[in-house]
ROLOLUM-537570 format. One record per atom (N, C-alpha, C): chain; x, y, z. Coordinates in nm, 3 decimals, padded with zeros to 5 digits. Layout:
BEGIN
{A, {X, Y, Z}}
...
END
This chain:
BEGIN
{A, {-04.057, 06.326, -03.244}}
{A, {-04.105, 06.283, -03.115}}
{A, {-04.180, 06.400, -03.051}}
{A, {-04.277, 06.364, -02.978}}
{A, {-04.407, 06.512, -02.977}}
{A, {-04.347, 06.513, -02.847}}
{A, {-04.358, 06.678, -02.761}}
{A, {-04.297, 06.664, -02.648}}
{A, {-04.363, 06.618, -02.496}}
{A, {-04.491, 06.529, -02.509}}
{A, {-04.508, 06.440, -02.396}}
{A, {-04.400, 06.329, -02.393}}
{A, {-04.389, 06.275, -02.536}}
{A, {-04.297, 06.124, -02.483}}
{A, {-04.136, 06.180, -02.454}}
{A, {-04.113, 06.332, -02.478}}
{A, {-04.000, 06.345, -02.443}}
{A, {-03.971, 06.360, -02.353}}
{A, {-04.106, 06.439, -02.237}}
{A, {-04.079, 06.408, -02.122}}
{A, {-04.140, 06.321, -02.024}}
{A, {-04.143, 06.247, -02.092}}
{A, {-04.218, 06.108, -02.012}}
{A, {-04.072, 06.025, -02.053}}
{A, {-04.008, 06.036, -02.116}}
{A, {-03.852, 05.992, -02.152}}
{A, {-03.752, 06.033, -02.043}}
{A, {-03.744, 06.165, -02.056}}
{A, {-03.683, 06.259, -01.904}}
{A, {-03.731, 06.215, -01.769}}
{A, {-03.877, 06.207, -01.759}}
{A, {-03.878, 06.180, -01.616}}
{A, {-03.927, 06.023, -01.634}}
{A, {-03.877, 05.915, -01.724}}
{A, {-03.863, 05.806, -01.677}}
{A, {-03.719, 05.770, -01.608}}
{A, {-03.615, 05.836, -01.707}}
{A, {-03.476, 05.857, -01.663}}
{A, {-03.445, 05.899, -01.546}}
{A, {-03.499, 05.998, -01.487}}
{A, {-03.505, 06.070, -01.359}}
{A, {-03.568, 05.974, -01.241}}
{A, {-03.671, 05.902, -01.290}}
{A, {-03.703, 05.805, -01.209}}
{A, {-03.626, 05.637, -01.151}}
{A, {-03.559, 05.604, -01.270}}
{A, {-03.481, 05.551, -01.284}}
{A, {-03.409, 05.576, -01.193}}
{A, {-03.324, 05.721, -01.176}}
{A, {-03.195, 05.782, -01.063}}
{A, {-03.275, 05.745, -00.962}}
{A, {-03.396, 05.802, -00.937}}
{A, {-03.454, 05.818, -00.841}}
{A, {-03.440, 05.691, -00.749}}
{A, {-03.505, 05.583, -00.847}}
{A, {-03.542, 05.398, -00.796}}
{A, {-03.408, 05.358, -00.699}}
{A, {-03.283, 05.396, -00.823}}
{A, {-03.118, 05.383, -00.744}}
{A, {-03.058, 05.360, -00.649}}
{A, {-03.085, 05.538, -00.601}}
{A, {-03.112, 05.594, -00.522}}
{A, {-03.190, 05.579, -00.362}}
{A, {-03.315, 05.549, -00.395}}
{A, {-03.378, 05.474, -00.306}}
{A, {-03.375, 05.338, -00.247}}
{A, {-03.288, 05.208, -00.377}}
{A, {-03.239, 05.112, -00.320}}
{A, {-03.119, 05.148, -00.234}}
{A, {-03.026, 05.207, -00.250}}
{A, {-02.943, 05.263, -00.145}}
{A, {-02.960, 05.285, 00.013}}
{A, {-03.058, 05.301, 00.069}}
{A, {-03.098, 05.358, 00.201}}
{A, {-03.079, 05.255, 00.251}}
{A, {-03.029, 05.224, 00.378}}
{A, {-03.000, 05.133, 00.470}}
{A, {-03.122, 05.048, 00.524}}
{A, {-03.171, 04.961, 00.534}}
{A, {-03.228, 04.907, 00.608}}
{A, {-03.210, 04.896, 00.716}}
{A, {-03.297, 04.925, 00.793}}
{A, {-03.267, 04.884, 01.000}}
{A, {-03.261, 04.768, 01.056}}
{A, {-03.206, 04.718, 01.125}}
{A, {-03.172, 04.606, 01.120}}
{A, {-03.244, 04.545, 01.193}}
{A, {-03.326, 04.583, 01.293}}
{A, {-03.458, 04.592, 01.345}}
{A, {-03.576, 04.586, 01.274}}
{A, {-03.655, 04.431, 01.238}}
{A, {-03.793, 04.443, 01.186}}
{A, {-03.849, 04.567, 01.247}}
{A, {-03.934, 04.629, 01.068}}
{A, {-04.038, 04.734, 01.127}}
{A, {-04.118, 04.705, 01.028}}
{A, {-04.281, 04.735, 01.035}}
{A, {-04.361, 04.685, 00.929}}
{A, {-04.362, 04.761, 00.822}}
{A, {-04.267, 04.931, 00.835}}
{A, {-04.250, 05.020, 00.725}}
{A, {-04.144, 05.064, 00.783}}
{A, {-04.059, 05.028, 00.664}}
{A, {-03.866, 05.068, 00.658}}
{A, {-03.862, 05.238, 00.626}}
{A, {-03.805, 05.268, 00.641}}
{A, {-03.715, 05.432, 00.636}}
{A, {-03.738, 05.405, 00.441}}
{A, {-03.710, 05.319, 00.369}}
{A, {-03.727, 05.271, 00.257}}
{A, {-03.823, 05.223, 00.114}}
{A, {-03.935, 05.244, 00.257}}
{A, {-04.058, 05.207, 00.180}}
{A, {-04.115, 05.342, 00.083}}
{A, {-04.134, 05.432, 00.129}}
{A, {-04.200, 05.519, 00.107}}
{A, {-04.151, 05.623, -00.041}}
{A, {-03.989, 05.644, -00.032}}
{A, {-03.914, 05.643, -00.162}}
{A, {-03.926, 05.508, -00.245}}
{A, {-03.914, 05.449, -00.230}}
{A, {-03.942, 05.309, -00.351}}
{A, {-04.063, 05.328, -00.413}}
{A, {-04.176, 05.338, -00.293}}
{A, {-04.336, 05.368, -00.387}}
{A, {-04.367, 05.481, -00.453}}
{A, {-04.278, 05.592, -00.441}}
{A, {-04.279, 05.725, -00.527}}
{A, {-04.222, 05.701, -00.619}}
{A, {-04.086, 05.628, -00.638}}
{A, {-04.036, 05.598, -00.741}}
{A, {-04.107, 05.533, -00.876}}
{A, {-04.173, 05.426, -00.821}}
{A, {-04.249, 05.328, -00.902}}
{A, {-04.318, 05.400, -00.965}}
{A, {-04.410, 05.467, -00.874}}
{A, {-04.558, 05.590, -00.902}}
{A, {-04.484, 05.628, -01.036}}
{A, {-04.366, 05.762, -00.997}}
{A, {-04.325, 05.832, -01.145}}
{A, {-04.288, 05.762, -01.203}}
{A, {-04.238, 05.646, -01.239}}
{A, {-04.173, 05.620, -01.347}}
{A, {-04.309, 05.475, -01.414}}
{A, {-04.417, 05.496, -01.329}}
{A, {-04.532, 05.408, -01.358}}
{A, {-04.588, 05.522, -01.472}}
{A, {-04.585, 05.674, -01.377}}
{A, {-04.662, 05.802, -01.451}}
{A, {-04.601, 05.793, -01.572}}
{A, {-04.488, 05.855, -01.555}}
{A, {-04.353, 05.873, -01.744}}
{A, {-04.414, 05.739, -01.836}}
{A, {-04.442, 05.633, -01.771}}
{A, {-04.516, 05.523, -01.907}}
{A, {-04.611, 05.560, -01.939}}
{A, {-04.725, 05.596, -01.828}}
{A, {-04.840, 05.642, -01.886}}
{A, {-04.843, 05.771, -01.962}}
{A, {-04.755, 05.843, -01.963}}
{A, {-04.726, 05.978, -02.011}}
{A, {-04.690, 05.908, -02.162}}
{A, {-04.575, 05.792, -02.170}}
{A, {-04.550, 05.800, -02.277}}
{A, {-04.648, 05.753, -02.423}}
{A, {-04.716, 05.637, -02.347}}
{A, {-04.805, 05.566, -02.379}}
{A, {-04.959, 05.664, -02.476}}
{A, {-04.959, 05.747, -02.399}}
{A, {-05.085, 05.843, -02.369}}
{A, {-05.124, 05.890, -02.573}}
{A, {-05.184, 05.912, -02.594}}
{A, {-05.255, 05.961, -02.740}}
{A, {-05.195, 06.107, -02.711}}
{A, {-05.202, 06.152, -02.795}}
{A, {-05.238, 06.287, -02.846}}
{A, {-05.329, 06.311, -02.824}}
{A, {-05.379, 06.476, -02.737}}
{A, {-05.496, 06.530, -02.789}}
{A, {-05.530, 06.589, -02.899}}
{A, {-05.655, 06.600, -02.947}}
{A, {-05.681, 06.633, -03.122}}
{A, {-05.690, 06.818, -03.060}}
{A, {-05.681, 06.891, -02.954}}
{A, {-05.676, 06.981, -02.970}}
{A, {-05.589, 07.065, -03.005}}
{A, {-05.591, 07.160, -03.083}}
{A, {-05.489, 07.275, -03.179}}
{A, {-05.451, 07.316, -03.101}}
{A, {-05.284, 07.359, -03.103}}
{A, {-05.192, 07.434, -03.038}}
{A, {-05.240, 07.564, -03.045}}
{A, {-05.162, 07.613, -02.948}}
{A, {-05.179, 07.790, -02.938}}
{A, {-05.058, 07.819, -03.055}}
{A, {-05.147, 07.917, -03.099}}
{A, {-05.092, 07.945, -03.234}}
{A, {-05.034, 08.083, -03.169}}
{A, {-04.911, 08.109, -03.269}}
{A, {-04.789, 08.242, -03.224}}
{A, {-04.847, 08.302, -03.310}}
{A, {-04.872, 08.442, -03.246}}
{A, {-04.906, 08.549, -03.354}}
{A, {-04.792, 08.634, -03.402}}
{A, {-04.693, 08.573, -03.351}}
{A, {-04.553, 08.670, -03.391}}
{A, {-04.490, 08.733, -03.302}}
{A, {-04.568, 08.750, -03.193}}
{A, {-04.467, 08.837, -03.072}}
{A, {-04.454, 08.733, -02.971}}
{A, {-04.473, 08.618, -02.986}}
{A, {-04.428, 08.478, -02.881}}
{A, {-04.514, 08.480, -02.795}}
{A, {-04.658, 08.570, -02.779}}
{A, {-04.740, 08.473, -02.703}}
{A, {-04.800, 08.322, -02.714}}
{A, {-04.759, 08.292, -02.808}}
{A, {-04.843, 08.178, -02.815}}
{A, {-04.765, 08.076, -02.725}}
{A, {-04.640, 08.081, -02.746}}
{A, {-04.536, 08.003, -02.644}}
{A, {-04.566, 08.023, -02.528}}
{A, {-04.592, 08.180, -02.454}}
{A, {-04.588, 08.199, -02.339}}
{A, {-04.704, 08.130, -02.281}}
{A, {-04.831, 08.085, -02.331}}
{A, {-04.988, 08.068, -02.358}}
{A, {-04.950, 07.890, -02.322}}
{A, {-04.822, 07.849, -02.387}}
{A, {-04.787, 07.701, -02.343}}
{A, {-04.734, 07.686, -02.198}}
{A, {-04.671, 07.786, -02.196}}
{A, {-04.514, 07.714, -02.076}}
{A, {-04.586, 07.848, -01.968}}
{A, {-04.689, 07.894, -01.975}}
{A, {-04.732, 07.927, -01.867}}
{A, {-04.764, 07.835, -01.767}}
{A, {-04.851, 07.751, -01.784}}
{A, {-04.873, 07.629, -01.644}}
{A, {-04.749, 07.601, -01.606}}
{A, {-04.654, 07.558, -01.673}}
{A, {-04.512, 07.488, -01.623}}
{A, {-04.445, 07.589, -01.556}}
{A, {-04.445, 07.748, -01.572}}
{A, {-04.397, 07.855, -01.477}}
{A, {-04.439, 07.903, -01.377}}
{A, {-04.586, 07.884, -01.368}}
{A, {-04.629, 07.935, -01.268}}
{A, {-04.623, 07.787, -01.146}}
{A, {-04.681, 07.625, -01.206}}
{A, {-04.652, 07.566, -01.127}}
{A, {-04.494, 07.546, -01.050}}
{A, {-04.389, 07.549, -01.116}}
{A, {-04.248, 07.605, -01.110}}
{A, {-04.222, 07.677, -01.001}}
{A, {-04.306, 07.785, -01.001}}
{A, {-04.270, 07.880, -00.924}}
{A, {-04.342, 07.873, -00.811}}
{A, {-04.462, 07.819, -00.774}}
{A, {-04.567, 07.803, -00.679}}
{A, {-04.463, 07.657, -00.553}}
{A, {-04.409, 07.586, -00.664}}
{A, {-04.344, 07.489, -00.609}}
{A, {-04.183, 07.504, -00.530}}
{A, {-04.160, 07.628, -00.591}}
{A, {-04.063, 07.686, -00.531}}
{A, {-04.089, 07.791, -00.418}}
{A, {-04.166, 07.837, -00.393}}
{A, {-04.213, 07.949, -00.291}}
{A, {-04.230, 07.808, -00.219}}
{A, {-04.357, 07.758, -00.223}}
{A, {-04.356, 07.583, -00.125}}
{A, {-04.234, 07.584, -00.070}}
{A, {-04.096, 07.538, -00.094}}
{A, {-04.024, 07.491, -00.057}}
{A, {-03.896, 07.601, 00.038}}
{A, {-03.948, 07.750, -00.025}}
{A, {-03.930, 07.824, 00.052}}
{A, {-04.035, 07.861, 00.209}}
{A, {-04.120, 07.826, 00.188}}
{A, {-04.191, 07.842, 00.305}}
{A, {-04.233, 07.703, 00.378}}
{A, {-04.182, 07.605, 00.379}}
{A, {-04.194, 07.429, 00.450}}
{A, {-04.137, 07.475, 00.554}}
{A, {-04.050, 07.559, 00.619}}
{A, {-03.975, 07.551, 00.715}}
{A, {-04.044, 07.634, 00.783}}
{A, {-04.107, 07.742, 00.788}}
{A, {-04.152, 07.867, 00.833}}
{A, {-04.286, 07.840, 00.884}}
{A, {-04.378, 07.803, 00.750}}
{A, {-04.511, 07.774, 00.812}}
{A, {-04.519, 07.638, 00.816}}
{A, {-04.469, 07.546, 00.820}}
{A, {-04.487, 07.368, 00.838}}
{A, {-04.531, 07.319, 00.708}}
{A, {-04.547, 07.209, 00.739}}
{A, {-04.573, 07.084, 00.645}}
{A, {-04.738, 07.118, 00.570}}
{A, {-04.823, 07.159, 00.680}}
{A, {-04.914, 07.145, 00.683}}
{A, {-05.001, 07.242, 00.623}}
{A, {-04.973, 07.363, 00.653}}
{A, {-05.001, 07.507, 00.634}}
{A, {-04.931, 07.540, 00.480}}
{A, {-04.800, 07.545, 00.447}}
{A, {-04.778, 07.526, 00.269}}
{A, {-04.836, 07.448, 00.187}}
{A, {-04.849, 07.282, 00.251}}
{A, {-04.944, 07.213, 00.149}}
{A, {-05.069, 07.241, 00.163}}
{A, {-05.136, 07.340, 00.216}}
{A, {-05.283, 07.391, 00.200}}
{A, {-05.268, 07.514, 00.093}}
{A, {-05.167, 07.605, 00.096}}
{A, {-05.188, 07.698, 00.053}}
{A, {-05.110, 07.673, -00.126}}
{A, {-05.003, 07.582, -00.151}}
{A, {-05.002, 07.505, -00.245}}
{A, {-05.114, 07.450, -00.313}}
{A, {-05.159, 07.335, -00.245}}
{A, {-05.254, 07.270, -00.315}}
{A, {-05.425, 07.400, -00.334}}
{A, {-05.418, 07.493, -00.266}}
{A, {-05.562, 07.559, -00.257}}
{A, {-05.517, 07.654, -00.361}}
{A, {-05.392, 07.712, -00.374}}
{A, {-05.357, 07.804, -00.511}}
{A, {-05.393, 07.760, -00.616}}
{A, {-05.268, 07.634, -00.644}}
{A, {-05.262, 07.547, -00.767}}
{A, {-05.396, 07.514, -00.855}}
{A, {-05.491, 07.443, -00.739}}
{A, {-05.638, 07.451, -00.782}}
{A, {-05.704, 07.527, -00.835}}
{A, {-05.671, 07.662, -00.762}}
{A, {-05.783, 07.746, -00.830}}
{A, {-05.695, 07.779, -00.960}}
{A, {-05.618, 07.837, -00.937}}
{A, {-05.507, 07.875, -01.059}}
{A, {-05.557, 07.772, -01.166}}
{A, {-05.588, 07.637, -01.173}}
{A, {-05.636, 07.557, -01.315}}
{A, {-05.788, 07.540, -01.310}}
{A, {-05.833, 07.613, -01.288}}
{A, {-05.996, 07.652, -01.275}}
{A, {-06.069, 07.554, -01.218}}
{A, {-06.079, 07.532, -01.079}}
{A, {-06.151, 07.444, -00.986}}
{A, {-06.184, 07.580, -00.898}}
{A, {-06.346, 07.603, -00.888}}
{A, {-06.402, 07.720, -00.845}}
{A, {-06.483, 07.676, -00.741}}
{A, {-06.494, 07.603, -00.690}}
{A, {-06.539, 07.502, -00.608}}
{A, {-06.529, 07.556, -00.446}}
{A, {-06.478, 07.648, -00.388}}
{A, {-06.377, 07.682, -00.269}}
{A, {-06.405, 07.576, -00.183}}
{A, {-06.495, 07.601, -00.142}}
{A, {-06.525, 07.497, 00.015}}
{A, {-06.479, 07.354, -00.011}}
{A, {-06.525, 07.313, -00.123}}
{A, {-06.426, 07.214, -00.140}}
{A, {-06.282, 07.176, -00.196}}
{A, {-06.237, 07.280, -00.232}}
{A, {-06.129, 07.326, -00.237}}
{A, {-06.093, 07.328, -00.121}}
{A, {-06.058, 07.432, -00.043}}
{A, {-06.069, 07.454, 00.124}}
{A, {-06.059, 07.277, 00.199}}
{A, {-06.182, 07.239, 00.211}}
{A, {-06.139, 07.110, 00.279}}
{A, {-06.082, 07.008, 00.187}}
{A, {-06.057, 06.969, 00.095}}
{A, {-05.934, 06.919, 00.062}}
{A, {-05.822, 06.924, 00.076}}
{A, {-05.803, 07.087, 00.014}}
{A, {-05.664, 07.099, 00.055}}
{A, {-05.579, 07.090, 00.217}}
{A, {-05.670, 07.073, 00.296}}
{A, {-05.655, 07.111, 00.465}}
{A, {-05.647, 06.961, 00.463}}
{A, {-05.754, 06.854, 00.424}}
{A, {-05.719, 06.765, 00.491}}
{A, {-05.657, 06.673, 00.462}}
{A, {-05.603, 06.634, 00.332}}
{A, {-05.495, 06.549, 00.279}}
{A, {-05.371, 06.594, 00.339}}
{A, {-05.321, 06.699, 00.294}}
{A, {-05.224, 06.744, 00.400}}
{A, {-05.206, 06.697, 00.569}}
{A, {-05.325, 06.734, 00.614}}
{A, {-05.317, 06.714, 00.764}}
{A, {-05.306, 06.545, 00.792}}
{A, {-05.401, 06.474, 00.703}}
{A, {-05.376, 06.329, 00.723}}
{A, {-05.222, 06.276, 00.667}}
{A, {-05.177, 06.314, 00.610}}
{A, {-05.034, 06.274, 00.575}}
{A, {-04.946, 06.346, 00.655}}
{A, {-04.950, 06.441, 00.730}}
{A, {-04.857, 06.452, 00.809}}
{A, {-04.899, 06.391, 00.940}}
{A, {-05.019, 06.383, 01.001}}
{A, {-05.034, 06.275, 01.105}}
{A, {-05.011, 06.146, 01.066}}
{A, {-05.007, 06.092, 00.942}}
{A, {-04.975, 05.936, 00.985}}
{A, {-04.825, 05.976, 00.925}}
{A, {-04.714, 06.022, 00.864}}
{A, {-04.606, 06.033, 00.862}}
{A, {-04.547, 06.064, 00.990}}
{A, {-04.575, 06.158, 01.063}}
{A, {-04.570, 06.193, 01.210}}
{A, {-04.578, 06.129, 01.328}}
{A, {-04.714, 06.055, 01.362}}
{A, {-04.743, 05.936, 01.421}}
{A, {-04.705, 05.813, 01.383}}
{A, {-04.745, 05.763, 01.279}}
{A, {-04.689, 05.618, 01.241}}
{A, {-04.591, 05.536, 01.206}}
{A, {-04.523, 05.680, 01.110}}
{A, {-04.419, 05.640, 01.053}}
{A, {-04.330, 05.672, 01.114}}
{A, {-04.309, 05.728, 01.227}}
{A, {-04.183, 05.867, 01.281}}
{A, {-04.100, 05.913, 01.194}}
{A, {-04.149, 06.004, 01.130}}
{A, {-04.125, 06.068, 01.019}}
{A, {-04.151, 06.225, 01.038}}
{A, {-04.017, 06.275, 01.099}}
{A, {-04.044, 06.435, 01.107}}
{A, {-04.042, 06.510, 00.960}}
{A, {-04.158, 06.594, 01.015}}
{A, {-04.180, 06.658, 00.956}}
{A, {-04.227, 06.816, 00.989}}
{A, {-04.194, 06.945, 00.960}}
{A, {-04.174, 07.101, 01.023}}
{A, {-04.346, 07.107, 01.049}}
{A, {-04.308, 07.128, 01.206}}
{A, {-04.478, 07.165, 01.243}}
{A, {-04.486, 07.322, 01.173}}
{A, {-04.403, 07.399, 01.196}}
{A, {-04.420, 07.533, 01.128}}
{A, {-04.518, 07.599, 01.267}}
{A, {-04.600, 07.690, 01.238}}
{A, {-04.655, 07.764, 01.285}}
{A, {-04.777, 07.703, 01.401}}
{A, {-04.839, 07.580, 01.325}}
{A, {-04.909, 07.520, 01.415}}
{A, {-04.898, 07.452, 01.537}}
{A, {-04.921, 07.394, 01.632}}
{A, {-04.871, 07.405, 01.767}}
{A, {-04.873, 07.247, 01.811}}
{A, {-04.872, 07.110, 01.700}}
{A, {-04.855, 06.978, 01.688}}
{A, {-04.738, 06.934, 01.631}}
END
């Protein structure tokens, strides 16, 4: 088994918990046109829609990084998965400090360049404004707090 479908196996399973999980949440007993409920259910679906397409997916015909004997070639693999790892963990160390808004810029504007999108300015306004629109309509619409952090909304 090549290791996409293994982890398109893992995080179908994980999604699975996830789905569970998310049926669990209480409903309000009060019609609202978006439940406390909605929004975990459609992430759920998403990954465990992704893990099929993951599993589903071909092979690429491109050659592995070959080990020359001192284990770079491994490191040459599971580099993206460490550094995103770790980028995703500083994120979650800094959501509280600088907000919602201000980490997912500096997340999403790292991450980017880090997989070679050289682009800045559009880099730059992407990353600023997906962020900013999802925390205004999570914020506004949904009442859905979320850490202003540093910014003053």
């Amino acid at each position: 088994m090549s290791a996409n479908r293994l982890i398109a196996l893992v995080t179908g399973i994980l999604s699975l918990a996830y789905l569970y999980g998310a049926y669990q949440i209480p409903v309000f007993p009060i019609p609202r046109p978006v439940d406390s409920d909605a929004f975990p259910k459609l992430l759920g679906f998403l990954m465990l829609g992704l893990s099929a397409w993951l599993f589903f997916e071909r092979e690429a015909n491109a050659p592995a990084a070959e080990d020359d004997g001192d284990g770079r070639g491994a490191w040459v693999r599971w580099q993206p998965v460490v550094v995103t790892s770790l980028a995703v963990a500083v994120y979650a160390g800094l959501l509280g400090w600088l907000g919602f808004v201000l980490a997912s810029f500096l997340l999403t504007a790292g991450l980017t360049w880090y997989y070679g999108f050289r682009r800045h300015v559009i880099n730059a306004v992407v990353a600023l404004t997906v962020p900013l629109g999802l925390y205004l309509v999570m914020t506004r619409f949904m009442n859905i707090h979320l850490p202003a952090g540093l910014l003053p909304f």
